[in-house]
C-alpha positions in Angstrom: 111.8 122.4 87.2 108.3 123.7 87.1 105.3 121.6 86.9 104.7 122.4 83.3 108.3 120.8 82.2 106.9 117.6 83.8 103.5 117.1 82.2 105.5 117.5 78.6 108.2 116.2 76.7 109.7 117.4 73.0 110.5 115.1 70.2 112.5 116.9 67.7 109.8 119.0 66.7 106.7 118.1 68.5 105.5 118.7 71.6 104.3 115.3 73.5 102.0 114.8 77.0 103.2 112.5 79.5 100.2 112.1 81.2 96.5 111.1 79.8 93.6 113.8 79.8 90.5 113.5 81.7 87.8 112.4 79.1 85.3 114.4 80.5 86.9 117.4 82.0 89.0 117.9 78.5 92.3 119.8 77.7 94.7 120.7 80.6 93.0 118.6 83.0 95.7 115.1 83.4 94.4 112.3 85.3 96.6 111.0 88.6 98.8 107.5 88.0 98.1 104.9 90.3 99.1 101.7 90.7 95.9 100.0 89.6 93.8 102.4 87.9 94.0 106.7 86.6 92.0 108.8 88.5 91.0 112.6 87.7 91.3 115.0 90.9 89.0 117.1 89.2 85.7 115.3 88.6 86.7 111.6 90.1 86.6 109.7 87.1 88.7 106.6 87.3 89.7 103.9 84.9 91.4 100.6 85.7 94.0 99.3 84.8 93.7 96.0 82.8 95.9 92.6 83.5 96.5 93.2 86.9 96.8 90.3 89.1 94.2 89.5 92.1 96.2 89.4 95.3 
């Protein structure tokens, strides 16, 4: 399977992303899933994750 087959999905008719976009590098640029937080290998942006527990 090729890496574009794993970034989308079809839903009868539509076509559907998997992953979220970086908001500031835009279309085609999907943000790494971590654990705690998303992060974009591009430009570094992060978000967190909210309602995770303090170990």
């Amino acid at each position: 399977m090729s890496s574009t087959h794993k970034k989308y999905k079809t839903e009868g008719d539509k076509i559907v992303r998997l992953k979220k976009e970086c908001e500031r590098c835009g279309n085609a640029v999907y943000m790494a899933e971590h654990k705690d937080r998303q992060t974009c290998g591009k430009c570094g942006f992060t978000q967190y994750k909210r309602g995770r527990k303090a170990s």
